[in-house]
mmCIF file of the C-alpha atoms, coordinates in Angstrom:
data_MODEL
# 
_entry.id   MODEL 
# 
loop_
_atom_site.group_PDB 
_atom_site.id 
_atom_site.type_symbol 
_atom_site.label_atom_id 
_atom_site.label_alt_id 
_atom_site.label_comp_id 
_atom_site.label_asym_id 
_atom_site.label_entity_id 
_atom_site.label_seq_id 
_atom_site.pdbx_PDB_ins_code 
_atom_site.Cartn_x 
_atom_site.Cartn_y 
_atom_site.Cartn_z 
_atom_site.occupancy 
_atom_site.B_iso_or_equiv 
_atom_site.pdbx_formal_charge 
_atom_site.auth_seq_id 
_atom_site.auth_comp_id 
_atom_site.auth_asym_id 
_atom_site.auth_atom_id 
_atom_site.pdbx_PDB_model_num 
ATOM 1   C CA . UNK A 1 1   ? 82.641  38.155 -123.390 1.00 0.00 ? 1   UNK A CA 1 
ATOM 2   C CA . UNK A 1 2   ? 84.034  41.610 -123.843 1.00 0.00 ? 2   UNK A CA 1 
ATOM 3   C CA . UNK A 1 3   ? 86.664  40.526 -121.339 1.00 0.00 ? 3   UNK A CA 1 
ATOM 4   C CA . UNK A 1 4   ? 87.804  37.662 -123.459 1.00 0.00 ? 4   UNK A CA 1 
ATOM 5   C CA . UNK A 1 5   ? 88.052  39.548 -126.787 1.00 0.00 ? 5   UNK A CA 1 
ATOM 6   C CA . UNK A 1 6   ? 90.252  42.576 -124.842 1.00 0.00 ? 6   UNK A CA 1 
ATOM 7   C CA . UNK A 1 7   ? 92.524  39.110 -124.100 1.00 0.00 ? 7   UNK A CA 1 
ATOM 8   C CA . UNK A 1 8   ? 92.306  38.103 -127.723 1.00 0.00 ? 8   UNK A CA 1 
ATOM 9   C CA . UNK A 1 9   ? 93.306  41.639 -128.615 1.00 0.00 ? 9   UNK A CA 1 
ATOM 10  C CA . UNK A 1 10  ? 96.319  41.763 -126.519 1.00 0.00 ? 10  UNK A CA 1 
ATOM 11  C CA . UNK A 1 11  ? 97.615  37.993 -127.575 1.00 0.00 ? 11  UNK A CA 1 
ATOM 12  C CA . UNK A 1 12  ? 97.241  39.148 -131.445 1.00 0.00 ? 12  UNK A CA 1 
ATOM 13  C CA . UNK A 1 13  ? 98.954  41.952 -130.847 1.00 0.00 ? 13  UNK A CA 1 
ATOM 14  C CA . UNK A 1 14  ? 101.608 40.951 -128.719 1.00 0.00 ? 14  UNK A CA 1 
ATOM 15  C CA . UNK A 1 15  ? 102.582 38.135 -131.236 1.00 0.00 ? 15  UNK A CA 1 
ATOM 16  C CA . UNK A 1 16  ? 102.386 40.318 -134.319 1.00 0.00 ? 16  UNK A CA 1 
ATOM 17  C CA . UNK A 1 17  ? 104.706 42.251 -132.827 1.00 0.00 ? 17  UNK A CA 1 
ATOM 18  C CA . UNK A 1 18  ? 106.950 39.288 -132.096 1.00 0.00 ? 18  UNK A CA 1 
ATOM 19  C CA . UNK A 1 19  ? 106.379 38.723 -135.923 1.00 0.00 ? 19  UNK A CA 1 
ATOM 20  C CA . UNK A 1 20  ? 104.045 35.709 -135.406 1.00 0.00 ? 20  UNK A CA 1 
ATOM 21  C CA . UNK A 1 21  ? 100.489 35.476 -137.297 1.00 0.00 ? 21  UNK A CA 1 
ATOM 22  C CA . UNK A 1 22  ? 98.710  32.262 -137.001 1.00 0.00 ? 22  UNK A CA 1 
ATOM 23  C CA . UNK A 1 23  ? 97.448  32.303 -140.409 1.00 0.00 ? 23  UNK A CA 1 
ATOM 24  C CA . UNK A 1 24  ? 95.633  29.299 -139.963 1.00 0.00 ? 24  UNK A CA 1 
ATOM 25  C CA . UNK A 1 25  ? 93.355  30.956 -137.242 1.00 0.00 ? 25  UNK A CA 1 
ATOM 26  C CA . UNK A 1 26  ? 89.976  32.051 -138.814 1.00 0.00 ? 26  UNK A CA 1 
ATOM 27  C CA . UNK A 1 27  ? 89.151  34.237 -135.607 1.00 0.00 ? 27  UNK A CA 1 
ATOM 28  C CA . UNK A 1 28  ? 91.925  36.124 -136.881 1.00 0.00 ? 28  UNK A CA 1 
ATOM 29  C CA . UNK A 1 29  ? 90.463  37.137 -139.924 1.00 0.00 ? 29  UNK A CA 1 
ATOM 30  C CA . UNK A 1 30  ? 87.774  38.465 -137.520 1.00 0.00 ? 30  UNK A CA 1 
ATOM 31  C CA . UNK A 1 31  ? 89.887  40.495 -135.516 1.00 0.00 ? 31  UNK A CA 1 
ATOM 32  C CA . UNK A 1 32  ? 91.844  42.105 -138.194 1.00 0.00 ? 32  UNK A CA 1 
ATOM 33  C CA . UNK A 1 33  ? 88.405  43.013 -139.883 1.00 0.00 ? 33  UNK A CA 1 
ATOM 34  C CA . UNK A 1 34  ? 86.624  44.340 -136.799 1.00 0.00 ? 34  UNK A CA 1 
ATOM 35  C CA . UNK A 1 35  ? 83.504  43.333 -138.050 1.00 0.00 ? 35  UNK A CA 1 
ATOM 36  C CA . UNK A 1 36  ? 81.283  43.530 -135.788 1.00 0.00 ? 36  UNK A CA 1 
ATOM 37  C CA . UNK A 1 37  ? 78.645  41.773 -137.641 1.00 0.00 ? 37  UNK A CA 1 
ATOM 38  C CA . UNK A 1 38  ? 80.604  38.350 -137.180 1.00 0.00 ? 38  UNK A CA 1 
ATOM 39  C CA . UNK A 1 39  ? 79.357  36.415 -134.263 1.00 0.00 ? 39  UNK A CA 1 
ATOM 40  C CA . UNK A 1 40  ? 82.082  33.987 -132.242 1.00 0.00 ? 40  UNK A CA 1 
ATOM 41  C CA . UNK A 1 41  ? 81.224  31.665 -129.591 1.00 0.00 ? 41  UNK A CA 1 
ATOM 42  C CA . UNK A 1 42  ? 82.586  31.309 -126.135 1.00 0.00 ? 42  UNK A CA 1 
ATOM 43  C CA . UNK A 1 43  ? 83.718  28.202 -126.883 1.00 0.00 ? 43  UNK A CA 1 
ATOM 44  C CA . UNK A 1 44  ? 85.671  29.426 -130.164 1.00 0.00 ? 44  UNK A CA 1 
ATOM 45  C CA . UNK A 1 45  ? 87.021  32.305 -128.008 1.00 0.00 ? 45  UNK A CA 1 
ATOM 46  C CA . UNK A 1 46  ? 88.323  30.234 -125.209 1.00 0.00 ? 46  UNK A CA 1 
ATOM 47  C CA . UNK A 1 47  ? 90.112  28.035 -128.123 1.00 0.00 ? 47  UNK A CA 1 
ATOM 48  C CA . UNK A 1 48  ? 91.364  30.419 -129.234 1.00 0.00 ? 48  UNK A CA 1 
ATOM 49  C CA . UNK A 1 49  ? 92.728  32.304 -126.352 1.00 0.00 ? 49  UNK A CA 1 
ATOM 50  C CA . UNK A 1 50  ? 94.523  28.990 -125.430 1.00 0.00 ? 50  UNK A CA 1 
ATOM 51  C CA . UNK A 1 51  ? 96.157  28.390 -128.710 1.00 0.00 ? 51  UNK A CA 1 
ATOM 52  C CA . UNK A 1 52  ? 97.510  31.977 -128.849 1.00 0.00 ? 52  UNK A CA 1 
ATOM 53  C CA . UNK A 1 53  ? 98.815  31.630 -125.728 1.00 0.00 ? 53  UNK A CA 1 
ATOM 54  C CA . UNK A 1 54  ? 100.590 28.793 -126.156 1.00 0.00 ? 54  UNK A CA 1 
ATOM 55  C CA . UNK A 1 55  ? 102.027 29.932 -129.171 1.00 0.00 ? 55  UNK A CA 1 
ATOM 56  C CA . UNK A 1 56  ? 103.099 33.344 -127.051 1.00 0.00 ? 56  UNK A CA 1 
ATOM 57  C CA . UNK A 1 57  ? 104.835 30.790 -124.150 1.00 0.00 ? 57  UNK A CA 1 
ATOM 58  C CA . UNK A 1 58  ? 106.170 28.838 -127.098 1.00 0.00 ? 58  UNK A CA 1 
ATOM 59  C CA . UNK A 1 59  ? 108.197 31.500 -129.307 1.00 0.00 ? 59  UNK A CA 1 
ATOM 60  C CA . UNK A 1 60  ? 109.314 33.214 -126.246 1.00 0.00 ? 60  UNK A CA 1 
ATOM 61  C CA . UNK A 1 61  ? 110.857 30.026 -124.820 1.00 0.00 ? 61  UNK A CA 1 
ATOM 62  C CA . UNK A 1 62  ? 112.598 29.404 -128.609 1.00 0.00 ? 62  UNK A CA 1 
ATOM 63  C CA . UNK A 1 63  ? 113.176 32.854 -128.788 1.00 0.00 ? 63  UNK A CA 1 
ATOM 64  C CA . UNK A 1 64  ? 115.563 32.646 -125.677 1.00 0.00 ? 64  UNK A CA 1 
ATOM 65  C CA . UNK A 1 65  ? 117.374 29.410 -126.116 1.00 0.00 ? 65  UNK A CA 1 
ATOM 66  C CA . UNK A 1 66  ? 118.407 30.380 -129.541 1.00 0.00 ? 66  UNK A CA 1 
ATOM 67  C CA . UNK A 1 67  ? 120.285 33.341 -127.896 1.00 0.00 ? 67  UNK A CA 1 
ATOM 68  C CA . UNK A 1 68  ? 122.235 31.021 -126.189 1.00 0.00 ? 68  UNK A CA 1 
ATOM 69  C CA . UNK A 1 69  ? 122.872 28.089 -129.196 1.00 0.00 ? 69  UNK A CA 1 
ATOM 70  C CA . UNK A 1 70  ? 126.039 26.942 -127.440 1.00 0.00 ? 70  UNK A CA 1 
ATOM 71  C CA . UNK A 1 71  ? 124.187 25.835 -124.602 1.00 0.00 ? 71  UNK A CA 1 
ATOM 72  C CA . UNK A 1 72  ? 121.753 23.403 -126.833 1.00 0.00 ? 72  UNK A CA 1 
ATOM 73  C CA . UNK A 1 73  ? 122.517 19.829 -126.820 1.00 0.00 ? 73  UNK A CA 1 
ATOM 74  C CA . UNK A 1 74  ? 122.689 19.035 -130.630 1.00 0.00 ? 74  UNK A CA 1 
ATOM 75  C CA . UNK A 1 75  ? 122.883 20.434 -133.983 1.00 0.00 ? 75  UNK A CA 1 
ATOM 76  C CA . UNK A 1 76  ? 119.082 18.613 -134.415 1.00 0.00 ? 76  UNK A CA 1 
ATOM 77  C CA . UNK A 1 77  ? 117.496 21.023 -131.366 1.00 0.00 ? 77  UNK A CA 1 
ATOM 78  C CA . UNK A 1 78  ? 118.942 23.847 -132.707 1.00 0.00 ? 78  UNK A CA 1 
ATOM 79  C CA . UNK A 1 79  ? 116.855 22.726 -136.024 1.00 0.00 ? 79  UNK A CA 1 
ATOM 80  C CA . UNK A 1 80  ? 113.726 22.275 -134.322 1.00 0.00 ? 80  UNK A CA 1 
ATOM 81  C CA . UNK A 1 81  ? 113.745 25.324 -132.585 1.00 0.00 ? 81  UNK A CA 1 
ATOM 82  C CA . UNK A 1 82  ? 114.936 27.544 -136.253 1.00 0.00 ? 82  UNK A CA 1 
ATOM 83  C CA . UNK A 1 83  ? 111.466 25.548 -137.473 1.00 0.00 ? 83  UNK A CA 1 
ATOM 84  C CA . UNK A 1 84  ? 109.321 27.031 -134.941 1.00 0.00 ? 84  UNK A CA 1 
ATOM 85  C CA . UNK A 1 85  ? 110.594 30.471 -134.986 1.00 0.00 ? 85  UNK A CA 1 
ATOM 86  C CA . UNK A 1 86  ? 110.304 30.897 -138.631 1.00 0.00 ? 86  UNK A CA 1 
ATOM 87  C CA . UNK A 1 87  ? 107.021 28.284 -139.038 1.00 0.00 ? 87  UNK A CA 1 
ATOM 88  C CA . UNK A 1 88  ? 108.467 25.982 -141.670 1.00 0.00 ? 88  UNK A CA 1 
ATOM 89  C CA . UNK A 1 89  ? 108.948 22.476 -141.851 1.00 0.00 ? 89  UNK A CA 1 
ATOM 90  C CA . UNK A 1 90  ? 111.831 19.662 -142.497 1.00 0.00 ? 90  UNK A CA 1 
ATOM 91  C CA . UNK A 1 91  ? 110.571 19.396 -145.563 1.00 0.00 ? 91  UNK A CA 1 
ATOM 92  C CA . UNK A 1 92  ? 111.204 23.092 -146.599 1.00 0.00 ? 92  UNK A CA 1 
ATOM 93  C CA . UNK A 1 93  ? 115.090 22.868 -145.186 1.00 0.00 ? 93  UNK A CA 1 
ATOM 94  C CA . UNK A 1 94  ? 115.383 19.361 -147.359 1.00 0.00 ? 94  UNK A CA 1 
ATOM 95  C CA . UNK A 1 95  ? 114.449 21.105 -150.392 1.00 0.00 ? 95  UNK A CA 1 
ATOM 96  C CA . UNK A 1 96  ? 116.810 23.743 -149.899 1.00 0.00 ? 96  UNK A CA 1 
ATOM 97  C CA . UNK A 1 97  ? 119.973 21.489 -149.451 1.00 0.00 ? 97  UNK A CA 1 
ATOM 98  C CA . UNK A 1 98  ? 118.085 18.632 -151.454 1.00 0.00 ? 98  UNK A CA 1 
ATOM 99  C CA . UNK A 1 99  ? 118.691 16.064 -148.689 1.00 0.00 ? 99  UNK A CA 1 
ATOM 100 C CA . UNK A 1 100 ? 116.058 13.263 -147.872 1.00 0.00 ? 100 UNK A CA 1 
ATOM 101 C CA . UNK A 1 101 ? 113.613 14.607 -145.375 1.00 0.00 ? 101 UNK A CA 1 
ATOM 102 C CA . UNK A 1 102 ? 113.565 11.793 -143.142 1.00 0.00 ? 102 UNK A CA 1 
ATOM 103 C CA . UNK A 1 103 ? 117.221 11.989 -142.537 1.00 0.00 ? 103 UNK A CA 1 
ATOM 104 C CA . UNK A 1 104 ? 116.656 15.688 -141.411 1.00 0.00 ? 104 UNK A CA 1 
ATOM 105 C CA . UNK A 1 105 ? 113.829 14.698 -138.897 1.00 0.00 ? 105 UNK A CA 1 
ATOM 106 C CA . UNK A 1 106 ? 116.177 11.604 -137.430 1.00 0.00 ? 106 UNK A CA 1 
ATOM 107 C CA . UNK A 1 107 ? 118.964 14.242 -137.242 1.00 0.00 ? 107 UNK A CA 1 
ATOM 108 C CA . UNK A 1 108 ? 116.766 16.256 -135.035 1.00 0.00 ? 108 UNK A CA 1 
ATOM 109 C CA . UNK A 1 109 ? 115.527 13.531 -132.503 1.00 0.00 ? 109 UNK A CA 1 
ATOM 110 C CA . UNK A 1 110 ? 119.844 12.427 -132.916 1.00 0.00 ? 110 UNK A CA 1 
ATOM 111 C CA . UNK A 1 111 ? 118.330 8.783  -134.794 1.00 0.00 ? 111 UNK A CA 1 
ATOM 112 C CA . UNK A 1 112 ? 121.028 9.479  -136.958 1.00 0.00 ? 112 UNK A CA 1 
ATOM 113 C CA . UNK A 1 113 ? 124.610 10.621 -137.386 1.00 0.00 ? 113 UNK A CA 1 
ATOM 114 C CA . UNK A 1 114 ? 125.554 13.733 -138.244 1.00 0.00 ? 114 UNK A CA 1 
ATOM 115 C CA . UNK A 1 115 ? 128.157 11.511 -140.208 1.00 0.00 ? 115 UNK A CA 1 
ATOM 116 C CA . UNK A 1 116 ? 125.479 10.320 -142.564 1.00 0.00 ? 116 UNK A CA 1 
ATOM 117 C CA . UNK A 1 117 ? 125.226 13.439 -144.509 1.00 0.00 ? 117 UNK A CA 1 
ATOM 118 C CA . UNK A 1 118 ? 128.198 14.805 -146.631 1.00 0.00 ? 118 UNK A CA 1 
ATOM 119 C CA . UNK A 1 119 ? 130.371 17.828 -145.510 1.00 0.00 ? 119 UNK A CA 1 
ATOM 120 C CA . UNK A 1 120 ? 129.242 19.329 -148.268 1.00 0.00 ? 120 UNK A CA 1 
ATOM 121 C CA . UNK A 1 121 ? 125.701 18.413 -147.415 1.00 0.00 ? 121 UNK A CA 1 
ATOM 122 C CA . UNK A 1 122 ? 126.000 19.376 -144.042 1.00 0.00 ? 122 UNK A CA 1 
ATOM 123 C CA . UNK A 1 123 ? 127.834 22.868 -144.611 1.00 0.00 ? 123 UNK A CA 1 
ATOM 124 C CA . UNK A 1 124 ? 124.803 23.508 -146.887 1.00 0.00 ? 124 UNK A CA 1 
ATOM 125 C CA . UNK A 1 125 ? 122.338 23.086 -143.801 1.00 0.00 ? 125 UNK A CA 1 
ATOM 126 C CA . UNK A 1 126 ? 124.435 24.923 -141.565 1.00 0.00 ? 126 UNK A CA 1 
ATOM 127 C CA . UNK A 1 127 ? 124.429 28.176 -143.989 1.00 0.00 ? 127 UNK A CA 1 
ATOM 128 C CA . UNK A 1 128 ? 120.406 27.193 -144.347 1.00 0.00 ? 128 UNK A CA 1 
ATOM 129 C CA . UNK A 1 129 ? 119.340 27.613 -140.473 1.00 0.00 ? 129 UNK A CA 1 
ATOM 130 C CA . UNK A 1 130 ? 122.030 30.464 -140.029 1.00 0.00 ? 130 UNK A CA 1 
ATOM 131 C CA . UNK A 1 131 ? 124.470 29.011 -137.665 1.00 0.00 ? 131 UNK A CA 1 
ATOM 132 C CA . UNK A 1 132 ? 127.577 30.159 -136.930 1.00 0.00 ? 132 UNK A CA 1 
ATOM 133 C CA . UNK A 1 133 ? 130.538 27.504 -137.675 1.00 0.00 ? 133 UNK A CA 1 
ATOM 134 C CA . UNK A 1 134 ? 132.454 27.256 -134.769 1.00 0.00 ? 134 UNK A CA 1 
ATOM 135 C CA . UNK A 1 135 ? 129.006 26.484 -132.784 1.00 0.00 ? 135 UNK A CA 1 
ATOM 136 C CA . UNK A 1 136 ? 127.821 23.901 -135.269 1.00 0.00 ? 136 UNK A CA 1 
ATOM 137 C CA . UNK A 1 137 ? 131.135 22.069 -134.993 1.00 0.00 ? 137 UNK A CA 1 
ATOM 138 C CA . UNK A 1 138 ? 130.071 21.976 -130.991 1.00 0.00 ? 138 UNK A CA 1 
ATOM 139 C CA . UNK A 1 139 ? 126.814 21.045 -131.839 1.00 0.00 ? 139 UNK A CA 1 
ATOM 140 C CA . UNK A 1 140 ? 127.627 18.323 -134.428 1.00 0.00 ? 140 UNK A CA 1 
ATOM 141 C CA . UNK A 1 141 ? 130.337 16.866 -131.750 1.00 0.00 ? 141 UNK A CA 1 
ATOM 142 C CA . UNK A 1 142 ? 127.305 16.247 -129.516 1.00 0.00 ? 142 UNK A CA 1 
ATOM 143 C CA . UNK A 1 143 ? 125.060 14.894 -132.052 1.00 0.00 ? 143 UNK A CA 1 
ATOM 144 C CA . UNK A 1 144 ? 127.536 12.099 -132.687 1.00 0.00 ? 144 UNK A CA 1 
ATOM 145 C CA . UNK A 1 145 ? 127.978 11.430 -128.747 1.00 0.00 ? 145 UNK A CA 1 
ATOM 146 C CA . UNK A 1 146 ? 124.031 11.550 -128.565 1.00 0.00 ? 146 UNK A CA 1 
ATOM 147 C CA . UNK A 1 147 ? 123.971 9.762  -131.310 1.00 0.00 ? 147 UNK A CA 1 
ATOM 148 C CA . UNK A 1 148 ? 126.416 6.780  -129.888 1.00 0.00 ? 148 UNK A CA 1 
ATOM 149 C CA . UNK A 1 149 ? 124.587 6.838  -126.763 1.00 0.00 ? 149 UNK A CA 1 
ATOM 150 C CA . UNK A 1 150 ? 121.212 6.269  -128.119 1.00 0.00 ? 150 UNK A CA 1 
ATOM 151 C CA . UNK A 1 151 ? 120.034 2.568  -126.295 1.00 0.00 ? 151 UNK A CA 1 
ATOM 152 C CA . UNK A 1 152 ? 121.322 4.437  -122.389 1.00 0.00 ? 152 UNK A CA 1 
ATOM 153 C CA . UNK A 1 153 ? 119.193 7.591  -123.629 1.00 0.00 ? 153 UNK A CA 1 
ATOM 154 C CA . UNK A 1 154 ? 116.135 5.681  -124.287 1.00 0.00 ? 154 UNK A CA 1 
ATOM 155 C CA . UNK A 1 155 ? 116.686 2.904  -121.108 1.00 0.00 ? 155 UNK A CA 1 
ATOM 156 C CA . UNK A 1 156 ? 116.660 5.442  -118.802 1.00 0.00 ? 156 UNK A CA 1 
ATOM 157 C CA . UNK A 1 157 ? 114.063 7.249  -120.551 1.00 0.00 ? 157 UNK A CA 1 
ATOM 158 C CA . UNK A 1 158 ? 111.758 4.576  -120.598 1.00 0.00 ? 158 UNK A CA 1 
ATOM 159 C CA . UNK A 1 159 ? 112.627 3.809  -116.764 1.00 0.00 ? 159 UNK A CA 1 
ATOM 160 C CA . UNK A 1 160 ? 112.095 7.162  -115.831 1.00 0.00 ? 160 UNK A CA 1 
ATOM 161 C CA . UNK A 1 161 ? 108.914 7.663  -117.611 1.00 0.00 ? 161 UNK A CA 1 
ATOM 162 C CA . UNK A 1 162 ? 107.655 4.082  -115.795 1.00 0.00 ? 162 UNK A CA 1 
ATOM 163 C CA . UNK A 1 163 ? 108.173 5.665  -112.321 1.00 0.00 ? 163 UNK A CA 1 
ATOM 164 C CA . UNK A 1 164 ? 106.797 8.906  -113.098 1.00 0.00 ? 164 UNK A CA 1 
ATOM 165 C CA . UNK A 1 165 ? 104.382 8.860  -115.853 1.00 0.00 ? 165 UNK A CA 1 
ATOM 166 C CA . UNK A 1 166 ? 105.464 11.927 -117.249 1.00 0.00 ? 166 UNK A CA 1 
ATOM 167 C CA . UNK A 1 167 ? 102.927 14.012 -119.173 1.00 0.00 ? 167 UNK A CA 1 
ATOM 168 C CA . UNK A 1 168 ? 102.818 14.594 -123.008 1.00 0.00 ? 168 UNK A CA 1 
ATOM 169 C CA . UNK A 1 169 ? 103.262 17.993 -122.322 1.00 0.00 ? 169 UNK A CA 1 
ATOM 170 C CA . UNK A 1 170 ? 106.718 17.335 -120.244 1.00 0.00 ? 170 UNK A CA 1 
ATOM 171 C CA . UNK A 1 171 ? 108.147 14.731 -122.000 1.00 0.00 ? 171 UNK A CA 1 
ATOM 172 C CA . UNK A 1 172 ? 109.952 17.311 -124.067 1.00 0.00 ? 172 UNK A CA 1 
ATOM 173 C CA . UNK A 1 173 ? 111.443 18.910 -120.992 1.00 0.00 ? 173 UNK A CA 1 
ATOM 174 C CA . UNK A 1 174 ? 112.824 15.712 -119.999 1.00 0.00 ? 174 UNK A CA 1 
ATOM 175 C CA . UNK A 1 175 ? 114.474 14.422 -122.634 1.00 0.00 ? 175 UNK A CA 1 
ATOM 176 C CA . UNK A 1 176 ? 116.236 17.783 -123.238 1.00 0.00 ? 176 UNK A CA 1 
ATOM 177 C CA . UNK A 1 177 ? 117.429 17.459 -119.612 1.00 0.00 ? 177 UNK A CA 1 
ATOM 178 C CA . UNK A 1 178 ? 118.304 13.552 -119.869 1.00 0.00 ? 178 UNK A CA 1 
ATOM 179 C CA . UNK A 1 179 ? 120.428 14.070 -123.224 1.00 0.00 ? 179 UNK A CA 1 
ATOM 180 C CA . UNK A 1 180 ? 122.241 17.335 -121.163 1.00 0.00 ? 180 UNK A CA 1 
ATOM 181 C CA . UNK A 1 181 ? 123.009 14.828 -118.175 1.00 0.00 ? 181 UNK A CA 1 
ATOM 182 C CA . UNK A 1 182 ? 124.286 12.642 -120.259 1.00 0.00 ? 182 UNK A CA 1 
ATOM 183 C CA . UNK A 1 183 ? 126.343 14.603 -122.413 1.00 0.00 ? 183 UNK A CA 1 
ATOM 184 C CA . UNK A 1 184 ? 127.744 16.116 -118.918 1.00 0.00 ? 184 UNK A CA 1 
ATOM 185 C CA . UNK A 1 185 ? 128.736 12.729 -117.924 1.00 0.00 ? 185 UNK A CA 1 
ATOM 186 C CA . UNK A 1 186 ? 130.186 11.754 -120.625 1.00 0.00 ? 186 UNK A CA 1 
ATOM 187 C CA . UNK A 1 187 ? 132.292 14.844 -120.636 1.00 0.00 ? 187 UNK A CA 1 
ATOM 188 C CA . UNK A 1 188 ? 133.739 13.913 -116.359 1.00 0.00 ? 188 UNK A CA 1 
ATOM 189 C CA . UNK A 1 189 ? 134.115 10.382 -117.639 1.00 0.00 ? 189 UNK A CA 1 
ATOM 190 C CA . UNK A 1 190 ? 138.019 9.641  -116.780 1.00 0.00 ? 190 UNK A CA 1 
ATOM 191 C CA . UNK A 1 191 ? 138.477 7.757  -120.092 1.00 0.00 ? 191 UNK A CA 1 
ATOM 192 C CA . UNK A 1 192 ? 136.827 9.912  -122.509 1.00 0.00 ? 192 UNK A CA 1 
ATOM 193 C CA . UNK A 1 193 ? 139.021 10.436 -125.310 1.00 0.00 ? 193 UNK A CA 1 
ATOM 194 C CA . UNK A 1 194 ? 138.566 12.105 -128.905 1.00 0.00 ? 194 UNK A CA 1 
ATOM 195 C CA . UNK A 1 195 ? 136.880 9.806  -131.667 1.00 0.00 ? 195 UNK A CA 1 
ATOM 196 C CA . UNK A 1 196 ? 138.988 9.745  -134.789 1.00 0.00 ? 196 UNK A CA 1 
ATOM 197 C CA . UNK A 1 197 ? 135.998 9.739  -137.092 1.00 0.00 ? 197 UNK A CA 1 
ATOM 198 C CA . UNK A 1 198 ? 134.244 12.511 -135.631 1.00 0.00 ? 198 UNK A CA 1 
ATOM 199 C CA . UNK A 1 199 ? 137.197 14.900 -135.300 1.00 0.00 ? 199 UNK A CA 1 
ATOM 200 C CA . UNK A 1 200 ? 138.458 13.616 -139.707 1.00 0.00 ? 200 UNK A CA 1 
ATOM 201 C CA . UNK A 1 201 ? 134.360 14.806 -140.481 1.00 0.00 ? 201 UNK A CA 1 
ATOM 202 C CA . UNK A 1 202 ? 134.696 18.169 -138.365 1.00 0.00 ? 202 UNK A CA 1 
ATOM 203 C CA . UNK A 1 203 ? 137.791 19.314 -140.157 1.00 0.00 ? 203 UNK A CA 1 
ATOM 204 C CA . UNK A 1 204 ? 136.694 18.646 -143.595 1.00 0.00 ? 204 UNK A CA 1 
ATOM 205 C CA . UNK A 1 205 ? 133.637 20.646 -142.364 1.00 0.00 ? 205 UNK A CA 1 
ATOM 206 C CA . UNK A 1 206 ? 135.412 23.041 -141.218 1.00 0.00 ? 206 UNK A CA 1 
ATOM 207 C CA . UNK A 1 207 ? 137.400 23.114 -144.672 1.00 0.00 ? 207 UNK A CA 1 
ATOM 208 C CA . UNK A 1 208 ? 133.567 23.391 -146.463 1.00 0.00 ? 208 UNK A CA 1 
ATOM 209 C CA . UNK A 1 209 ? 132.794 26.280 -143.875 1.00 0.00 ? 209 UNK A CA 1 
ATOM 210 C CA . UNK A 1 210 ? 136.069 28.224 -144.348 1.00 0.00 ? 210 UNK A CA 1 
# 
């Protein structure tokens, strides 16, 4: 047992230090108190051991593909991964730009256009998550060839996933790698040539970004 609070110990500290609290986590109140008085199970401890630890694996793994935005494969990942470094929500970046919610959370899963929201709307939520402009103009152009390329995405998805039987836990992973294969190949494609409305949208965005 002694062995599994030392663990405990080095998790909580080792994400405090990363700047992460799980204030949800009543063992933490524990641990912060040093009471000694408060009994925990083994069963709480292991619990809690594994959720620490995949919050630890979890805010690393954020923590290092935002240092590298350019390499994402829309404006929408880049959102999901600004939500789980700073714990918030969809809802709390709709309130900020007063935007519909759900349009934010189809934005991130590329369900929807980045040409559904505004230039003005969409300058706001670039300021909001803190992302340079020249990237978010990258990001939106893949969005909107994500976006086009929606019913390929989820065929081969959905074949894939038949052959396979990919678990929960993966199924992340692999659409993040199917969307960057496809935006690849789209890229080599011989005929690929620049969409008038995309390109209009990015330089009035620009024009809203300065």
């Amino acid at each position: 047992m002694e062995q599994k609070k030392d663990k405990m110990d080095v998790l909580l500290k080792s994400l405090i230090k990363m700047g992460e609290l799980p204030p949800d986590d009543r063992v933490i109140d524990y641990l912060i108190d040093n009471n000694p008085e408060r009994v925990i199970s083994n069963a709480v401890r292991k619990k809690t051991i594994a959720r620490l630890e995949n919050r630890q694996r979890e805010l690393k793994e954020t923590k290092k593909r935002l240092q590298s935005p350019e390499k994402l494969n829309s404006i929408g990942e880049y959102l999901i991964l600004t939500k789980i470094k700073e714990q918030s929500d969809t809802h709390d970046f709709a309130t900020k730009i007063q935007i519909d919610p759900k349009k934010l959370m189809m934005l991130e899963d590329d369900r929807i256009s980045p040409l559904a929201f505004t230039p003005d709307e969409m300058a706001c939520l670039i300021r909001t998550i803190g992302l340079r402009a020249q990237i978010a103009i990258a990001l939106i152009r893949k969005s909107y060839q994500l976006f086009k390329m929606q019913p390929q995405l989820h065929k081969t998805s959905a074949r894939y996933d038949d052959r396979h039987r990919m678990p929960e836990s993966k199924i992340g992973d692999m659409d993040r790698a199917l969307k960057e294969l496809i935006l690849k190949s789209n890229d080599r494609r011989a005929d690929a040539t620049s969409d008038p409305e995309i390109e209009n949208y990015l330089k009035k965005l620009q024009e809203k970004l300065g």
